[in-house]
N, C-alpha and C positions, 0 to 999 in steps of 0.2 A: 222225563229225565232232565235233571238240571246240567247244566254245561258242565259245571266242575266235577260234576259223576263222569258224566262223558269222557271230559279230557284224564281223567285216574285211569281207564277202561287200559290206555295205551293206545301207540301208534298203530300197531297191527291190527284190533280190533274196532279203532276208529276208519281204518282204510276199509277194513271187510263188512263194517258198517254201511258206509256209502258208494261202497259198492252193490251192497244189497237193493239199499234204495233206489242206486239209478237201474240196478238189470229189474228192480218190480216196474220202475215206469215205461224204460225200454219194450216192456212186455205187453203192453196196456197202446203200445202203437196200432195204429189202423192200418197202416202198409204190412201187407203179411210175409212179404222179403225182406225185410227189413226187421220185422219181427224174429223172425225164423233165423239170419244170422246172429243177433244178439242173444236168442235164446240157447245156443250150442256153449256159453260159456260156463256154465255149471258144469260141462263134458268136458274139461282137459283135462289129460291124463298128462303123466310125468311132469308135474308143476309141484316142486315144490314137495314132493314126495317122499317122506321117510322111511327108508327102505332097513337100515338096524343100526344097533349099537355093537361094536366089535373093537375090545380092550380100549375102554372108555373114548371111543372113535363114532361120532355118529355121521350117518353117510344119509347122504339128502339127495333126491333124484331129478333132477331140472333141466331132462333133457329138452322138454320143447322150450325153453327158451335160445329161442336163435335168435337172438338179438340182443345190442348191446343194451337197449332200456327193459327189454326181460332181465338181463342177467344184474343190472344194474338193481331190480328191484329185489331179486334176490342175496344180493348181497348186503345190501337195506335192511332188509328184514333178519339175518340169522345174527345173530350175540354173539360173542366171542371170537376167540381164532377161527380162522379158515384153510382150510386147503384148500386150493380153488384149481377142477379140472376142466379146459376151455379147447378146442379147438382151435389152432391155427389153421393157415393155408389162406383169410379171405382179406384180401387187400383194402378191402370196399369199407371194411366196419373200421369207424373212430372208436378206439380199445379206451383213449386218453380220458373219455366223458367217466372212466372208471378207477383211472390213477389215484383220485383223493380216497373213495372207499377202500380201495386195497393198500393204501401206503397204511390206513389204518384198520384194518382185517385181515389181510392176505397175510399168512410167515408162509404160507409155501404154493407157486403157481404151478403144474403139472399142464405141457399144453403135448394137446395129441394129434399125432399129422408128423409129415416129412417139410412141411414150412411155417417154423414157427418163428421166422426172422420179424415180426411186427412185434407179436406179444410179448418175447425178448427186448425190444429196441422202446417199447412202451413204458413196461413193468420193470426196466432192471433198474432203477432207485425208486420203487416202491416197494417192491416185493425181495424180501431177503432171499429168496430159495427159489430158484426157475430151475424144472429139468423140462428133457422133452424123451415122450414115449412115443411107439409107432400107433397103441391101440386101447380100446379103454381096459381089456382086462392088467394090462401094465399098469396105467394110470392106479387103477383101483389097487395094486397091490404096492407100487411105491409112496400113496396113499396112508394105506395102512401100515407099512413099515418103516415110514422118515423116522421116528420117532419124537414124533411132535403128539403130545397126548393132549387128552383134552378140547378135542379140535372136535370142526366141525367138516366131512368132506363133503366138499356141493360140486356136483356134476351141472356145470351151467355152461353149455358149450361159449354160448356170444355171437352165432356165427350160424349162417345155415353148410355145414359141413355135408352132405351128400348122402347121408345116412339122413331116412323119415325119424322125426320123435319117439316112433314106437319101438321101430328096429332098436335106434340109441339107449332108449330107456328100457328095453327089456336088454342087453345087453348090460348095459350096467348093473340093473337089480340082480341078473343073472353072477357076476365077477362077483358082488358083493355078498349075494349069499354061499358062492364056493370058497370064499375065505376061510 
């Protein structure tokens, strides 16, 4: 394949590219711990996850990104507007390494928890539209009813918030299909 085929392919498939390439070498290791952790990454669940389309709304399930370079990649990656639903409450994460993609992605931030005073004090001249709900079935329905169409909603907490990735993301797929 010549480079300029390459580079047309796109970003996303230029990443998912080399990322194949490194998890085939990663795999080709001779330490078998080492081996064995690298090989679980074909297994993540709720990364990234398209869970439906609902009154031209599609809802994207990214609960295991706890972290602000997960959420960051996911916000990288999707086109268009965004709703973006995050968790507050963790003092610890730098929100700010994500100001520039949401001044230009984010029209609406929904953050879930009783302390959302960071993601407020971060996001409020990037983001036009900050509310806060107690839980993600709220999220998911003020979500789909801002009327912001054409969006994309990403369940990207940013944060290890106390809920496992599975619990979060069958919770969310769950709000999202009682719509």
């Amino acid at each position: 394949m010549s480079l300029e085929l390459l580079a047309k392919q796109g970003r996303d498939r230029i990443y998912g590219g080399l990322a194949a390439i490194d998890s085939s070498r990663l795999r080709q290791m001779r330490d078998p711990a080492i081996r064995t952790c690298f090989s679980r990454f074909d297994e993540a669940d709720f990364r990234l996850e398209y869970v439906a389309r609902i009154h031209g709304i599609e809802f994207i399930n990214d609960a295991a990104a706890r972290s602000v370079n997960a959420t960051w990649y996911a916000l990288q990656r999707i086109g268009g507007r965004i709703i973006w639903i995050a968790f507050g409450g963790d003092n610890q994460s730098d929100y700010r390494r994500l100001q520039t993609l949401a001044l230009r992605k984010v029209s609406m931030l929904i953050c879930v928890g009783s302390d959302n005073r960071q993601l407020h004090e971060v996001f409020q001249h990037a983001v036009p539209t900050i509310i806060d709900v107690e839980n993600i079935g709220a999220a998911v329905h003020a979500a789909c009813y801002s009327g912001i169409t054409d969006a994309t909603v990403l369940f990207s907490p940013a944060t290890r918030h106390g809920l496992s990735d599975e619990t979060a993301g069958l919770l969310f797929r769950h709000e999202v299909n009682e719509l």
